[in-house]
N, C-alpha and C positions, 0 to 999 in steps of 0.2 A: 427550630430551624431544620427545614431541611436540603438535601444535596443528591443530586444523581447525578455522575461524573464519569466516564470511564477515560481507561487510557492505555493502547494495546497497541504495542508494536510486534511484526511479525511479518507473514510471507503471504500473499495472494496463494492458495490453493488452484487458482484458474485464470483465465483470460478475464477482466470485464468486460461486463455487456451493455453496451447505454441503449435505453430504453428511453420514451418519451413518452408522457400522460398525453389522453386526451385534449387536456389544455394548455400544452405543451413543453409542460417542465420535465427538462430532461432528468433521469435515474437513473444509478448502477444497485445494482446487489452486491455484493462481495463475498468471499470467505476468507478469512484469514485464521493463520496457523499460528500460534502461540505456543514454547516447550520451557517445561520447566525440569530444571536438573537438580536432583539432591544426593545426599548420600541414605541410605538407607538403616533399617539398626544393626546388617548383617557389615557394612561397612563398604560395599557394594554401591556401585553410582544406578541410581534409579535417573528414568525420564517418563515424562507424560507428554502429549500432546494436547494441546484447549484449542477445537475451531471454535472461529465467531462470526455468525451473519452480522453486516457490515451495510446501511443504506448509505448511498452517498447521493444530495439533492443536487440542480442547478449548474452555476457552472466548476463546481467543484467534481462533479460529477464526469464530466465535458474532460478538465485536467487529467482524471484517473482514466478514464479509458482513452484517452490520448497517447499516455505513455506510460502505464505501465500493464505489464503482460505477469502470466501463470510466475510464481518464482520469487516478483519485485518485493522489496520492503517497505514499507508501510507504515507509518507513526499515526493513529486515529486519535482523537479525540471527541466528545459525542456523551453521550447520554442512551440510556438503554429501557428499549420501551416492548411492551409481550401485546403483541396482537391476539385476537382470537378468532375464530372464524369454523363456520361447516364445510366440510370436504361432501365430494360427491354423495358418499353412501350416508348422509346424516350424519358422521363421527362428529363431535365438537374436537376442534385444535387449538392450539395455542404453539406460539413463538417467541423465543425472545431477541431481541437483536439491537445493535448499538446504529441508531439514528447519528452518524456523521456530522460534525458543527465545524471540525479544523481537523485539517490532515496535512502531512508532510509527508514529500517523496522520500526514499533513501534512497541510499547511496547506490552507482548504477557499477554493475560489474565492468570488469576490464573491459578497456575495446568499444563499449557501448556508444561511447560519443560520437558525433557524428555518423550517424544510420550504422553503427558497429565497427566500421574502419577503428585500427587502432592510430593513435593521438601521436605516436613517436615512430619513425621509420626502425625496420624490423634491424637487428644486428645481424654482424658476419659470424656467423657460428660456427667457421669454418677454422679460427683458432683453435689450438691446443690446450691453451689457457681456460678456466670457468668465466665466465663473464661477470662483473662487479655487479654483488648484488646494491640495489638504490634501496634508500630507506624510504618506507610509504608515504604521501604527500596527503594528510587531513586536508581534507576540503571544506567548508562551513557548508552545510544543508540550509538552502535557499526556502524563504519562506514566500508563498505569494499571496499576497492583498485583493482578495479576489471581490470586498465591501466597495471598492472604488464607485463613482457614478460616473456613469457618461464611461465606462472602457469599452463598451461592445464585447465583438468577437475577441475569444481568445487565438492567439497569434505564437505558434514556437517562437521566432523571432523576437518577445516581448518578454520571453521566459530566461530567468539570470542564469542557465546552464544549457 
């Protein structure tokens, strides 16, 4: 049996870029930033950073560089495949990078909704009083069905956030 699976959630490093083949399936490239935290044997908190080139085909593709920018979070799912290829000067190269199959947006910073406008008119802060803090509202991370037949063009309007 075998399995090639990945699964990396993390930060866009950049803007996407959609691109389009020859035959006209749209692409993005991606980077995405992955940190892992531990404690060390000194007892000291270590951290690393792991980037990961990231394809994204179709209209999945179309979604990511619709909306999200340099920063956004990222949930991939995909499978990971090492190209090879000669560069200009005859060097032989190679890559490896996670071929994209299902991805999810995350969660959009404050204010984001609606072109950045924040969602709740601003307070008087002109009190002497601290203002009530509110406890955070989870939201569930929408999944989209992008298998459908017959949907066409993707539509914000069509999208459940």
């Amino acid at each position: 049996m075998n399995l090639n699976k990945v699964f990396v959630i993390g930060r866009l490093t950049a803007d996407p870029q959609l691109r389009t083949t020859p035959g006209g399936q749209s692409v993005v490239t991606l980077s995405v930033a992955t940190n892992r935290v531990w404690t060390g044997k000194t007892g000291g908190r270590q951290e690393e950073a792991e980037y990961h080139n990231v394809v994204v085909w179709g209209k999945q593709a179309e979604v990511v560089s619709q909306f999200l920018t340099k920063g956004s979070t990222i949930f991939v799912e995909g499978r990971l495949r090492t190209r090879s290829w000669q560069d200009k000067q005859g060097q032989n190269r190679k890559t490896t990078e996670i071929v994209c199959e299902r991805l999810q947006l995350g969660p959009r910073p404050m204010g984001a909704r609606d072109g950045g406008r924040p969602t709740q008119p601003a307070e008087d802060l002109s009190e002497t009083k601290p203002p009530a803090m509110k406890p955070p509202v989870e939201e569930e991370i929408p999944t989209i069905n992008l298998e459908e037949e017959g949907s066409g063009e993707i539509k914000p309007e069509d999208l459940p956030f």
